[in-house]
DOMI-185494 format. One line per field, with one value per residue (C-alpha): residue number from 1; x, y, z. Coordinates in steps of 0.05 Angstrom, whole numbers, plus 5000, padded with zeros to 4 digits. Layout:
# DOMI-185494
resi: c(NUM|...)
xx: c(X|...)
yy: c(Y|...)
zz: c(Z|...)
***
This chain:
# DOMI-185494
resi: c(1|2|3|4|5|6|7|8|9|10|11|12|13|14|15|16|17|18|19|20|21|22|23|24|25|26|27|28|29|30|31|32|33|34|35|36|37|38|39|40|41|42|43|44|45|46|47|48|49|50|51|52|53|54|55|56|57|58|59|60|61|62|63|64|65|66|67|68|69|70|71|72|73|74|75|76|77|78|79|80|81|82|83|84|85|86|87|88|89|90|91|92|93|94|95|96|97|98|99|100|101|102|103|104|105|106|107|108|109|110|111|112|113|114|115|116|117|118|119|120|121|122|123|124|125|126|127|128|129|130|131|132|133|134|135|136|137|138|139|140|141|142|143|144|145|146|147|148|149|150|151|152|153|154|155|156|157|158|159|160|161|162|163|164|165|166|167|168|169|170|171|172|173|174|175|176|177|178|179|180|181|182|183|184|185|186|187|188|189|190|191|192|193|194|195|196|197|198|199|200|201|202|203|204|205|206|207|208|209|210|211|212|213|214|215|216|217|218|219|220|221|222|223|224|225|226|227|228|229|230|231|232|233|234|235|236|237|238|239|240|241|242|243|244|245|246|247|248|249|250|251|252|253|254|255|256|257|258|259|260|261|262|263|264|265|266|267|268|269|270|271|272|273|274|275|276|277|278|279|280|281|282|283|284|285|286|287|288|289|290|291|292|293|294|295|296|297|298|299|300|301|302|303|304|305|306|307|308|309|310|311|312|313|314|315|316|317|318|319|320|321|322|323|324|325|326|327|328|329|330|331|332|333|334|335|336|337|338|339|340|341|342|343|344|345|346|347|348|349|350|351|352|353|354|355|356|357|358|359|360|361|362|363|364|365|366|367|368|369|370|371|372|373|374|375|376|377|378|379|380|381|382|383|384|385|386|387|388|389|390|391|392|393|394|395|396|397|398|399|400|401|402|403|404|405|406|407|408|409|410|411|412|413|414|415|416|417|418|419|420|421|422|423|424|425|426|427|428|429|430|431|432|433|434|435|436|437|438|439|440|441|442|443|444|445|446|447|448|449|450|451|452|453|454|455|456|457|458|459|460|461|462|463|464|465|466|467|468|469|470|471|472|473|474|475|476|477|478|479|480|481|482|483|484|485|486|487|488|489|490|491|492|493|494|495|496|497|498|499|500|501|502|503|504|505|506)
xx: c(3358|3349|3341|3279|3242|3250|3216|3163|3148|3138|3100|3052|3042|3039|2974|2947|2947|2928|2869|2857|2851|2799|2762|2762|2720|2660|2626|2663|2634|2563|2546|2525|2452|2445|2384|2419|2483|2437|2403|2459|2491|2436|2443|2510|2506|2451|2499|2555|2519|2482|2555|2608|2647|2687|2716|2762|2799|2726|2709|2768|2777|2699|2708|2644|2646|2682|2644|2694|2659|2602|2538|2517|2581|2566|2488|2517|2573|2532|2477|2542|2564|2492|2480|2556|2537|2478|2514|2570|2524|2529|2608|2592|2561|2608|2664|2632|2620|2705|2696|2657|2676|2657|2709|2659|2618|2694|2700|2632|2651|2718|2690|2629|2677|2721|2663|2659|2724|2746|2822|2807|2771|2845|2867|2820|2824|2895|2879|2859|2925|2955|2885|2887|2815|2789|2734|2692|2738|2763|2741|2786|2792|2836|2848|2838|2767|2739|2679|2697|2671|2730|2720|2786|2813|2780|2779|2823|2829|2830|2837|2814|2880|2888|2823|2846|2929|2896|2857|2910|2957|2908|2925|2998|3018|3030|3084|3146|3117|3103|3056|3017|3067|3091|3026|3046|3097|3046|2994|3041|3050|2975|2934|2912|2900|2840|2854|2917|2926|2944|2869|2838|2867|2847|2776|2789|2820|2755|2709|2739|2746|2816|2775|2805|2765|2722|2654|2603|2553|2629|2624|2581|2626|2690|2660|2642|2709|2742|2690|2726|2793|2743|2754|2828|2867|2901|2957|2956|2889|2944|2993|2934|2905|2978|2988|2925|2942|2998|2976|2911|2904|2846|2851|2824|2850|2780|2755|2811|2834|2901|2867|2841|2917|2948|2899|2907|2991|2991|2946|3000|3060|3115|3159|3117|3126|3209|3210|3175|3226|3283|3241|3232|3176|3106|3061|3061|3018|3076|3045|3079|3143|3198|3266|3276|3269|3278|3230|3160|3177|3221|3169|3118|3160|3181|3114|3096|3164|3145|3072|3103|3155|3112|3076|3130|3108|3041|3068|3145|3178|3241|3276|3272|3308|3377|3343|3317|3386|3427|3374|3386|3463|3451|3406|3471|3494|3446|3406|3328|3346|3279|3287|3356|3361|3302|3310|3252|3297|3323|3258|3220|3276|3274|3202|3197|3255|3236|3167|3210|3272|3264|3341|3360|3317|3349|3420|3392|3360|3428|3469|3425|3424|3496|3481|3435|3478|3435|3488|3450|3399|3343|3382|3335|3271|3304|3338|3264|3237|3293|3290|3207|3221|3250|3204|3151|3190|3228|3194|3215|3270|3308|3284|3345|3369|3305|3306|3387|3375|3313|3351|3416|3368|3324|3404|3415|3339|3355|3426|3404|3341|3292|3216|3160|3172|3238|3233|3275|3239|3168|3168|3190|3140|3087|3106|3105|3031|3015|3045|2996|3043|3016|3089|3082|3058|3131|3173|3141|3157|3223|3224|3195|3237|3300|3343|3354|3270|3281|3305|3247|3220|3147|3142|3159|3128|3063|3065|3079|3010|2977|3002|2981|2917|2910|2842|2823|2753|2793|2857|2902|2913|2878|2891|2869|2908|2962|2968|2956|2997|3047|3060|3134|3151|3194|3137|3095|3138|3152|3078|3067|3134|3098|3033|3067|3108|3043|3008|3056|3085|3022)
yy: c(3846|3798|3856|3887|3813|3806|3889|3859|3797|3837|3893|3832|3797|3865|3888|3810|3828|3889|3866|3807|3845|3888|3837|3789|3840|3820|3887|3903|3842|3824|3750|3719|3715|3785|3816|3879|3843|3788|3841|3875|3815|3806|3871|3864|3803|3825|3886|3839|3801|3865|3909|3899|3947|3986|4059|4050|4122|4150|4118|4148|4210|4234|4259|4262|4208|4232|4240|4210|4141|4113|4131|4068|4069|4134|4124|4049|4075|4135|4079|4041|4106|4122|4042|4057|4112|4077|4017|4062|4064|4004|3990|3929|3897|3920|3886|3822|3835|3827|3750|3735|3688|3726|3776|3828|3830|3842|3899|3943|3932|3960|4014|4030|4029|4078|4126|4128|4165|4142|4123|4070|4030|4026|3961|3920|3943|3931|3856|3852|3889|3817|3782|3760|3748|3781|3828|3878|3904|3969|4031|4089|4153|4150|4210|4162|4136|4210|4202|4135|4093|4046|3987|3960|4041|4051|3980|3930|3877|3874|3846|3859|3879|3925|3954|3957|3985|4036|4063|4051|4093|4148|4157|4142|4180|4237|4204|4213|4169|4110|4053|3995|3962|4012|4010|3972|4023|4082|4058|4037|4109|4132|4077|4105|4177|4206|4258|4273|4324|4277|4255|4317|4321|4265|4285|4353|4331|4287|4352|4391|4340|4370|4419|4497|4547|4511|4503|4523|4454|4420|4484|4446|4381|4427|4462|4398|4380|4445|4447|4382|4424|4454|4387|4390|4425|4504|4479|4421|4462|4525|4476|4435|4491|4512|4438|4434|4510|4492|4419|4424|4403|4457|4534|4532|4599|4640|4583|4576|4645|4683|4715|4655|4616|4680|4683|4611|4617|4678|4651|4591|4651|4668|4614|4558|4590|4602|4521|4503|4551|4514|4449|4431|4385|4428|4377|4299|4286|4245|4282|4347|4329|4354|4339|4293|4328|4260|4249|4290|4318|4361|4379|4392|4428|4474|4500|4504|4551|4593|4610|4631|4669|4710|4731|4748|4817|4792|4728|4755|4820|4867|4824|4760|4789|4761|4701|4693|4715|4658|4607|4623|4614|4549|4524|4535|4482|4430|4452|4420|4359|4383|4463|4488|4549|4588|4658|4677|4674|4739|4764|4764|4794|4853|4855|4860|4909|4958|4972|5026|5028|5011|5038|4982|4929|4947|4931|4869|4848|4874|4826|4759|4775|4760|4682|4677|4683|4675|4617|4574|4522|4560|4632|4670|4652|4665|4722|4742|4735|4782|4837|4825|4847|4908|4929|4922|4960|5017|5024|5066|5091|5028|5023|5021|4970|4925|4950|4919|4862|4840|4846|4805|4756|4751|4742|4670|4645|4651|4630|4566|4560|4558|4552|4593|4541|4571|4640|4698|4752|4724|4712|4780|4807|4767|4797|4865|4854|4825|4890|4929|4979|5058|5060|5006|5041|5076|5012|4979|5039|5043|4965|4975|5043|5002|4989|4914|4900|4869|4811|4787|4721|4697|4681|4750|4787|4754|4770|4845|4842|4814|4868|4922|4892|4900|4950|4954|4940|4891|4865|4891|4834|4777|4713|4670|4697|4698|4627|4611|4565|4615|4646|4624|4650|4715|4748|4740|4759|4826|4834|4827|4875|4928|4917|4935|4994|5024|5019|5043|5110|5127)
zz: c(9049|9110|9157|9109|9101|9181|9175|9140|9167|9237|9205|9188|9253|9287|9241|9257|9325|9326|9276|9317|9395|9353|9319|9377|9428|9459|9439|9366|9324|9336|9331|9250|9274|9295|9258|9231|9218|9174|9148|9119|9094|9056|9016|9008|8980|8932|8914|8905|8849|8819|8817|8757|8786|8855|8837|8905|8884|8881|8941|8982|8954|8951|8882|8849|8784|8726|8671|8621|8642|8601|8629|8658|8704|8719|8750|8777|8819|8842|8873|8903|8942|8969|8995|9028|9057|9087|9113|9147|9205|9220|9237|9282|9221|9171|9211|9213|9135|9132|9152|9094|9043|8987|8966|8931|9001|9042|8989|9002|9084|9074|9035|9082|9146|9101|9091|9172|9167|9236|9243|9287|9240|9199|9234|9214|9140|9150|9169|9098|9058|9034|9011|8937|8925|8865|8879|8833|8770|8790|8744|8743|8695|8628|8583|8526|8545|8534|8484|8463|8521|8511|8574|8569|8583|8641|8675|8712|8762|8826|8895|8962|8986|8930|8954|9030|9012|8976|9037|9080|9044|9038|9107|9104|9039|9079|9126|9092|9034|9080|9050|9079|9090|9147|9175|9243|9260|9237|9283|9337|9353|9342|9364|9431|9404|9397|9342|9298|9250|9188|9198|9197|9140|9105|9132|9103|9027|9027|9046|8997|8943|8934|8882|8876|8881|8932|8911|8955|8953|8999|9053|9098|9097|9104|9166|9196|9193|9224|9277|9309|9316|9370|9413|9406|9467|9450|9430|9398|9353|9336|9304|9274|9233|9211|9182|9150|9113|9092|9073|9045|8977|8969|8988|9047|9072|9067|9116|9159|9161|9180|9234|9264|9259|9283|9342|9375|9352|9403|9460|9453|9466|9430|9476|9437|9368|9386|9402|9334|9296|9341|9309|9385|9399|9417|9424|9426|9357|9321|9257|9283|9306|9265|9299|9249|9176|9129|9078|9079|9143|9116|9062|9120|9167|9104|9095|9165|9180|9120|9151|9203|9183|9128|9184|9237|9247|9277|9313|9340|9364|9347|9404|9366|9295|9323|9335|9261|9241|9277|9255|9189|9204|9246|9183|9142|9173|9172|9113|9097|9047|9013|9005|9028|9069|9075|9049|9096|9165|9135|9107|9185|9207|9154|9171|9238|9240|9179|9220|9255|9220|9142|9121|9176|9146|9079|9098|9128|9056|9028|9072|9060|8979|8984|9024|8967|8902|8837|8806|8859|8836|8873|8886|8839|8884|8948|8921|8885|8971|8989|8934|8950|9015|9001|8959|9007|9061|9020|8948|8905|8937|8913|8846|8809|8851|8835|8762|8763|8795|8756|8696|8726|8745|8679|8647|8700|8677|8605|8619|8661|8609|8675|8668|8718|8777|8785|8749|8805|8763|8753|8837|8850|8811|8837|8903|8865|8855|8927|8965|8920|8934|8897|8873|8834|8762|8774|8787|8728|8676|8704|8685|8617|8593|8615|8541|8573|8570|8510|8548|8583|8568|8566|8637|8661|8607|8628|8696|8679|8637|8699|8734|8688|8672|8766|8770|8700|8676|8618|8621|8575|8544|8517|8556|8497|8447|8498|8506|8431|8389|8361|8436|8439|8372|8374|8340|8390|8446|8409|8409|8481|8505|8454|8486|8560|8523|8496|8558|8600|8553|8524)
***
């Protein structure tokens, strides 16, 4: 206990200092009297008296208002984010804005130096995590406040340091679930950087309002963003766009293509890609460091070593599969907290070998089912990757194989009572449908004909309608009725297996 109050009490004079050296420039704060600085105090102060309310998740996320609020919220909180955006040009001014006495005029500066989107402004909103002053009432969006306009559902107090945590930890959520309260250490180690890819990041969730699909009026703002990876050096830009794939909370992937993350990951060579996979340090951004895999680093480095092993063929060569093989075995023994063993070590390897020898890859696949027995918690995904694989690389010449083990592994997800998150057979076939495979009409009629289809559950059975329903003018199903009330009832389950019969045996 005393050892986290000392933590703390560190943490604090560390941001006051690093606040203070910032504030206490000759250059950063410009005198009271300063005409721009006076003239901006005066419209904040005006704002401050003619605003009720701050939407700070709004604010940081770029969201456009939800239109759950009342209507006057609505039209007031869209004026407060245009006067924002025209006081973020001034960041001299705002900063002198943080002195002020009046806690609603602190408020607009923190959120017009948040709109700047520049890292370095992050001390000095830091200088105001612990202030208690009330500010503007914060409005937020409630599920209950649809149509009813309800104040006391969508309102609450708050305080400046609410205000200023919550844009700190927009930056530090990401950091192994740090908060503001780890700022000092988080900006210990990126203080004197320029760029790191957590921050393009938050410049990119903000650009693409974290909405899927992307909508086209956010393309310029995205573009703006990934045009500064153009700054960054080759390295440090190759690992940078494989983060932000992998991280994005928006698809960013017809942006930021393969091609283009393949491209810079091979200028870099495979000895740079072999020393990420070894989780060897490739660049000195503390955002992509994964020697240590506690917390969201393991998360991170988990979908960063899955990019780049679903795409070994393009990135590594048939002299690296014993590599991939003893990684997997050296993983084994000091497995990811967050996801295990990766099925995938296995799954390169099979790759990059069946491109000239596919009976080879398939007693690879064979070998690594057997690490990966279904009674494990996540054995029918890994398994689903493996048996994936092999359909990619030998088709149909191992359909009863796939037909048996789809069926052993529908038997442990009705066993276990496992939903589509963790559903062997729905992930196999979704990889069924990716290969696009011309084989695939005669894998799924083998699948249908087989006396044990009478097993499959909802989840399966609807991914076998999405793949029948691949090419056709109309699906051949109706995705309404499909997910109508009565969809778990045997009935309807009945109805959907006849639907697949029929369509497949004419």
């Amino acid at each position: 206990m005393y050892a986290n109050l000392i933590r703390f009490f560190l943490a604090g004079c560390m941001v006051g200092v690093l606040a203070a050296s910032l504030l206490a420039a000759d250059d950063a704060v410009p005198a009271p009297d300063d005409p721009k600085t006076a003239g901006v105090q005066r419209e904040m102060e005006a704002a401050a008296e003619r605003y009720s309310h701050f939407a700070t998740d709004d604010v940081i996320s770029n969201r456009p208002t939800t239109r759950q609020w009342p209507e006057k919220f609505i039209t007031q909180q869209s004026k407060l984010l245009a006067e924002l955006q025209t006081w973020s040009a001034q960041p001299q001014s705002l900063r002198a804005m943080l002195d002020h006495p009046d806690g609603k005029v602190c408020t607009l500066a923190l959120g017009a130096l948040f709109l700047r989107e520049d890292p370095h402004d992050l001390s000095v909103i830091a200088a105001l995590a612990d202030d208690k002053r009330p500010t503007f009432k914060l409005i937020h969006m409630s599920m209950r406040s649809v149509g009813l306009g309800n104040l006391a559902d969508i309102e609450c107090p708050q305080t400046v340091g609410d205000v200023a945590q919550a844009m700190l930890n927009s930056y530090l959520w990401g950091q192994g679930g740090k908060r503001y309260s780890d700022f000092a250490v988080y900006w210990e180690e990126r203080k004197d950087r320029r760029n790191c890819a957590s921050w393009f990041l938050v410049r990119l969730n903000r650009a693409t309002r974290r909405t899927t699909p992307l909508k086209s009026e956010y393309l310029p703002d995205i573009e703006r963003v990934l045009s500064g990876l153009e700054e960054l050096p080759l390295n440090e830009r190759a690992w940078t766009q494989v983060y932000l794939r992998c991280r994005s909370s928006a698809k960013i992937e017809t942006i930021l293509t393969d091609d283009a993350c393949i491209a810079d990951l091979n200028a870099v060579g495979r000895d740079e890609i072999i020393r990420f996979l070894e989780r060897q340090r490739v660049t000195d951004d503390p955002d992509l460091q994964f020697d240590d895999l506690e917390g969201d680093n393991g998360y991170v480095y988990s979908h960063m070593l899955h990019f780049i092993l679903r795409r070994a063929t393009q990135l590594l060569g048939v002299e690296d599969v014993p590599f991939l093989l003893r990684r997997e075995e050296l993983e084994r023994k000091t497995p990811n907290r967050v996801y295990g063993v990766s099925a995938y070590w296995a799954v390169a390897a099979a790759e990059i070998t069946g491109q000239n020898d596919p009976a080879e890859a398939g007693k690879i696949i064979d070998a690594a089912v057997v690490r990966f027995p279904l009674s494990d918690l996540l054995g029918g995904r890994k398994q689903a990757a493996l048996v994936g694989c092999l359909w990619q690389l030998r088709g149909t010449a191992e359909k009863q194989k796939l037909v048996d083990w789809f069926y052993a592994a529908q038997a442990v997800v009705t066993e276990k009572k496992r939903d589509g998150s963790n559903h062997g057979p729905v992930n196999f076939l979704i990889s069924v449908r990716k290969a696009g495979r011309q084989s695939t009409h005669e894998l799924m009629v083998a699948l249908v004909t087989d006396p044990r289809f009478e097993q499959t559950d909802l989840p399966a059975v609807k991914e076998m309608l999405d793949i029948a329903s691949e090419g056709l003018t109309e699906p051949i199903y109706n995705w309404r009725e499909f997910y109508g009330a009565d969809r778990r009832t045997p009935e309807a389950l009945i109805k959907w297996r006849e639907v697949l019969t029929h369509h497949y045996l004419p």
